[in-house]
N, C-alpha and C positions, 0 to 999 in steps of 0.2 A: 504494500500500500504506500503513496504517496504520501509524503508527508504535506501539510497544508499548510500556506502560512498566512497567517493574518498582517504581514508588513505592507508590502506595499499597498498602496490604496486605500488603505485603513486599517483603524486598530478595532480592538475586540471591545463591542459597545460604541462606538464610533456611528449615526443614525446613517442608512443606507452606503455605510462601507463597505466594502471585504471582507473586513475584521467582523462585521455585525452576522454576515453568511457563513463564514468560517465558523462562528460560535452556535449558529443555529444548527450547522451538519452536524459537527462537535456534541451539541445538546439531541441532535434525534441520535446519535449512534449510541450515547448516556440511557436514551429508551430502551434501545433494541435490547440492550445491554442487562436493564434493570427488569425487561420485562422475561427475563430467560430467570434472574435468580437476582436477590438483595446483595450488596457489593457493602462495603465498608468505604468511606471518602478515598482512605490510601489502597484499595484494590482497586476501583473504579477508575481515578489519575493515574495509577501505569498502565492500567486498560488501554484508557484513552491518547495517554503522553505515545502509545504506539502508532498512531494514526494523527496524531494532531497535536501541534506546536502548543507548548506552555500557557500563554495566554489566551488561546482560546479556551484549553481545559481548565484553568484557573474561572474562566465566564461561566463556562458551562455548567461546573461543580457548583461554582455559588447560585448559581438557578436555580438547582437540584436541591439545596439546601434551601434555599428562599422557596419552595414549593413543598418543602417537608418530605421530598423521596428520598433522600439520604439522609441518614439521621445515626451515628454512632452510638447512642448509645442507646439507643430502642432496637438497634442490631446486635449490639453487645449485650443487651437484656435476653434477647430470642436466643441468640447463640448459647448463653452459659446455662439458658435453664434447658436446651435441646439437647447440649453436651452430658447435662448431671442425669437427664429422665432415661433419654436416647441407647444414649452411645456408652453411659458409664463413669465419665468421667468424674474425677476430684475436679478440688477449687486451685490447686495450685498447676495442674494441666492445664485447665480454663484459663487461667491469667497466662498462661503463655503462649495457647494458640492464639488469644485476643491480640496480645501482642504484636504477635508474628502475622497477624492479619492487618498489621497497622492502628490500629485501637489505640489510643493514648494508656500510657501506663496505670498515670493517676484514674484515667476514667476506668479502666479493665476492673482495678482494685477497689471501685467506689462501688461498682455495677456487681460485683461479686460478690462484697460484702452484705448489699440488697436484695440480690436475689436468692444464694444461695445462701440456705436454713440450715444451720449445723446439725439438726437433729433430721433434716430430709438426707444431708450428705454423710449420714450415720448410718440413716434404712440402707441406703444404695449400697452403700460399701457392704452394710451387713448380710446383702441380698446378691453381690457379687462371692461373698466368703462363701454362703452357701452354694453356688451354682457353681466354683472351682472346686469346692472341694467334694461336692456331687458328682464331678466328673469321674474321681476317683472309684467313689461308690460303686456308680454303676458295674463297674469293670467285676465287684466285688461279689459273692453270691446273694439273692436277692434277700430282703431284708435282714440283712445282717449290720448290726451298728458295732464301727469299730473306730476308733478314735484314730486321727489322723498321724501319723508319724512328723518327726521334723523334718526330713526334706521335703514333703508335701506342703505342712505351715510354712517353710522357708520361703517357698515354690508361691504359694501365695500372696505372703508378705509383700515379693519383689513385685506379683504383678499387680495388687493393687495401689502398690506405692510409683510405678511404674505410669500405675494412671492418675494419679496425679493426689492419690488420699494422701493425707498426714501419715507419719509412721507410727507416733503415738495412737493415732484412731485404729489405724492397721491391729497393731500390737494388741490395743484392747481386745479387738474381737477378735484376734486368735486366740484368748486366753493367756494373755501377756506372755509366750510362747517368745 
């Protein structure tokens, strides 16, 4: 793709310039873009920074925001409580894929602290120990209870801490193991 520039003939915002067409193509590809899946400000700008000069993505994004379709921290709300139900994750995994998604540090850790329920990220994790160490189970003849060895808790430990739980929260619910 070509890149586009808004220099000559006008800047971006500039009434019937180049610069003001350049920000409009700029702002419909922001559509095409948003209407596929939610982006974060910093994924959506290097989206965009691929096809289209600086100042126009800097117009285009503040549209997007002056319109309320990009909103960081109403996506970093969606995200961290998608990641804890979904997917499994802890709150110290969450702050770092927010991160890594571009999310401001300070907002990641303000949005996490709000959304995420120490006592909801207690079930999960308590609800992840049972379903690893159920895996084992199965293997075992059927209803037979037999208490986990230590490389299986070890085995655990690392992958819920892995996903991002506390080790102390870990540790409790292996039975301080």
């Amino acid at each position: 793709m070509n890149r586009e520039s808004g220099s000559p003939g006008g800047v971006p915002g500039e009434p019937g310039g180049r610069g003001e067409k350049v920000v409009a193509t700029a702002l419909g590809s922001a559509f095409r873009l948003l209407a596929r899946r939610s982006y974060t400000q910093a994924e959506l700008r290097l989206r965009l920074e691929r096809a289209w000069d600086q100042p126009a993505v800097t117009a285009a994004l503040a549209r997007l925001t002056e319109l309320r379709l990009i909103d960081d921290e109403a996506w970093a709300e969606r995200f961290a409580r998608d990641r804890l139900e979904r997917v499994g994750r802890g709150r110290r995994r969450i702050l770092a894929e927010l991160i890594a998604r571009g999310v401001d540090a300070e907002l990641a850790a303000r949005v996490i602290g709000r959304v995420i329920d120490p006592e909801r990220e207690r079930d999960r994790a308590r609800t992840l120990v049972a379903n690893i160490l159920g895996e084992r189970s199965e293997s075992d003849r059927p209803g037979a209870q037999r208490r986990p060895d230590q490389r299986e808790l070890a085995g655990a430990f690392r992958r819920l801490v892995a996903r991002g739980f506390p080790s102390a929260l870990v540790r409790d619910l292996l039975g301080g193991s």
